[in-house]
C-alpha positions as CSV (number, residue, x, y, z in Angstrom):
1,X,-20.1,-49.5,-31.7
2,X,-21.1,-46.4,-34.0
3,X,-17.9,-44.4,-34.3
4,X,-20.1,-41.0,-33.4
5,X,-21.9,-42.7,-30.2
6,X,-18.2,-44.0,-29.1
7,X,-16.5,-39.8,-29.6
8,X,-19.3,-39.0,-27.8
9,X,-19.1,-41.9,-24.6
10,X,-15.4,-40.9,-25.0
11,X,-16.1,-36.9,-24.2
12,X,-18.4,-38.0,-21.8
13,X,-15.7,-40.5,-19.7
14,X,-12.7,-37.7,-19.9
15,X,-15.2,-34.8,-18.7
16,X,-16.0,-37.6,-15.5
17,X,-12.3,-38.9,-15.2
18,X,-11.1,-35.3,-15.3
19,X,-13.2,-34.0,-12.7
20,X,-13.0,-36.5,-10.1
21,X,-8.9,-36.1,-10.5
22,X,-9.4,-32.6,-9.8
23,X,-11.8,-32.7,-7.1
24,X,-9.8,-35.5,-5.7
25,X,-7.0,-33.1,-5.6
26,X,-8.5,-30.5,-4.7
27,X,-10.2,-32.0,-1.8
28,X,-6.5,-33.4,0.3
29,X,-4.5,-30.1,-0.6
30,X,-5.9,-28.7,2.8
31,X,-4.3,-31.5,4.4
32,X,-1.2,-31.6,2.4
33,X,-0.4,-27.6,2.4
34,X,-3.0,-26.0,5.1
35,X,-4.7,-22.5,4.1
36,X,-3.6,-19.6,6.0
37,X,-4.6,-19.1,9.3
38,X,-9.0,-18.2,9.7
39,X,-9.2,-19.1,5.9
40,X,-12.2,-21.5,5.3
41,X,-11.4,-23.4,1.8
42,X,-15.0,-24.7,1.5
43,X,-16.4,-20.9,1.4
44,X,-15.9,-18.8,-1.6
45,X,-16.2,-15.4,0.6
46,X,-14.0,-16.7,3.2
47,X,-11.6,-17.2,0.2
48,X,-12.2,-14.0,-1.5
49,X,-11.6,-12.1,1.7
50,X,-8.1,-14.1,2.3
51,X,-6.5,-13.9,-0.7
52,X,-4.2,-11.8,0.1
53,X,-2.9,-14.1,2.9
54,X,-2.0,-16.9,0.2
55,X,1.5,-17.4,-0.1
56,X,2.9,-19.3,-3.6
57,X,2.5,-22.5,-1.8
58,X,-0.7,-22.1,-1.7
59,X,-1.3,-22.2,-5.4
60,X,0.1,-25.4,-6.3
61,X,-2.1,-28.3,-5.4
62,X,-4.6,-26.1,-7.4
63,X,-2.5,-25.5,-10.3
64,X,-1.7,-29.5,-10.1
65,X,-5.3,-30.0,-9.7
66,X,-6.3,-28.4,-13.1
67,X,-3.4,-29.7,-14.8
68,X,-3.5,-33.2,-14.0
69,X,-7.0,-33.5,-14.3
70,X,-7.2,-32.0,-17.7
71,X,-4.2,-34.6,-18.4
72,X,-6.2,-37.4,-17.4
73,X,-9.6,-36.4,-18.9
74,X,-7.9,-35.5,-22.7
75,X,-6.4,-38.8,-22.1
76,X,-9.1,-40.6,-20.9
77,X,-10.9,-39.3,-24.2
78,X,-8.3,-39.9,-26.9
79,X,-7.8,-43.4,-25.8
80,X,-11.4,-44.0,-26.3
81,X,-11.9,-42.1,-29.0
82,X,-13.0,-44.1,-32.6
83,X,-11.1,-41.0,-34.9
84,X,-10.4,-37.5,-34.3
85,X,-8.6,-38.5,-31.2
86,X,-6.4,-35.0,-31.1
87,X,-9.4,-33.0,-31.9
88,X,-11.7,-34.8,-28.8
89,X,-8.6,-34.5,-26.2
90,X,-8.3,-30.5,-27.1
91,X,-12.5,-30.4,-26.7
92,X,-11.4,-31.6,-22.6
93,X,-8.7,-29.0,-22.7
94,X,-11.4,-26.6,-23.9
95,X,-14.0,-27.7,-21.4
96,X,-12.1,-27.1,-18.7
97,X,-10.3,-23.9,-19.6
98,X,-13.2,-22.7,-19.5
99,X,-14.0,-23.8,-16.3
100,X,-10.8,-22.0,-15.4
101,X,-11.5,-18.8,-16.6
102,X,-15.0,-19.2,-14.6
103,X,-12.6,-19.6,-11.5
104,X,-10.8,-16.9,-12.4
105,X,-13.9,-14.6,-12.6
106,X,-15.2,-15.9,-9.6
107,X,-12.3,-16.0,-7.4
108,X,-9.6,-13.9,-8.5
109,X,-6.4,-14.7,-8.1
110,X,-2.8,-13.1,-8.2
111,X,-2.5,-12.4,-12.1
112,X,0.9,-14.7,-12.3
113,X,-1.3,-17.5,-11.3
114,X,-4.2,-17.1,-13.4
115,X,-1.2,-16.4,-16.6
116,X,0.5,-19.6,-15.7
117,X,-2.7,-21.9,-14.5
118,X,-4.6,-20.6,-18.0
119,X,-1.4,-21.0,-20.1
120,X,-0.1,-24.3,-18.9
121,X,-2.7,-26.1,-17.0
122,X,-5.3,-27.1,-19.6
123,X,-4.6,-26.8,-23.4
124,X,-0.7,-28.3,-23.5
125,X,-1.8,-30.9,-21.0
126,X,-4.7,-31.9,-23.4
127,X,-1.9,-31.9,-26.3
128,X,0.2,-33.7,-23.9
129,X,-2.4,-36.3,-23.3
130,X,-3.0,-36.8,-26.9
131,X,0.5,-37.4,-27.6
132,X,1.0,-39.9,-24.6
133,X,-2.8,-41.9,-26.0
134,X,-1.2,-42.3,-29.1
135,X,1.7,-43.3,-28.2
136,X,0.2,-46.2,-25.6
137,X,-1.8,-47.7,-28.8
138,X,1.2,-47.9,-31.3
139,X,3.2,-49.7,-28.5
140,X,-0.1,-51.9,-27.4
């Protein structure tokens, strides 16, 4: 396969394999740590009007949400990947830090969440993911 074609399918498959880990998550942490009391997850206003009612606890499935999906699509796309392997796992961290700092601006959030989701959730899991592709093909 054209080297090119196969960085691009390889973008492509992390952007999809990171996304449905962090919908997936995203979609059981209502069941796995219920929002506070009258606060409806599936409606942004609802959501923006709670906030104040979120407790830590609250933040984590979407913290691990961001984090392991970004860890799955970077290395989703560096095992994939033809060359450039580092480069096109950082390009998934990218992606979805900026889908983070969309959420952010959207739905604001206590600032020691949005300092630790935006610092540790998306471009050291992409670097992390890199480092654990490339270590799965030299032991293959």
């Amino acid at each position: 396969m054209n080297p090119i074609l196969r960085n691009i399918l390889a973008v492509v498959a992390g952007i999809v394999v990171g996304s449905a880990i962090n919908m997936g998550i995203i979609m059981i942490s209502g069941s796995l740590i219920p929002p506070p009391e009258g606060v409806n997850p599936a409606d942004m206003e609802s959501l923006k009007a709670n906030m104040h009612l979120f407790q830590p606890k609250h933040f984590l499935m979407p913290f691990l949400a961001h984090a392991l999906g970004t860890l799955a699509g970077a290395f989703v796309a560096a095992l994939l990947a033809a060359s450039n392997k580092l480069r096109l796992a950082m390009v998934i961290g990218i992606f979805f830090l900026a889908g983070g700092i969309a959420n952010i601006m959207m739905l604001p959030s206590p600032l020691w969440f949005s300092i630790l989701d935006l610092g540790l959730a998306y471009l050291p899991m992409a670097y992390l993911a890199y480092t654990f592709a490339n270590r799965s093909k030299v032991s293959a």
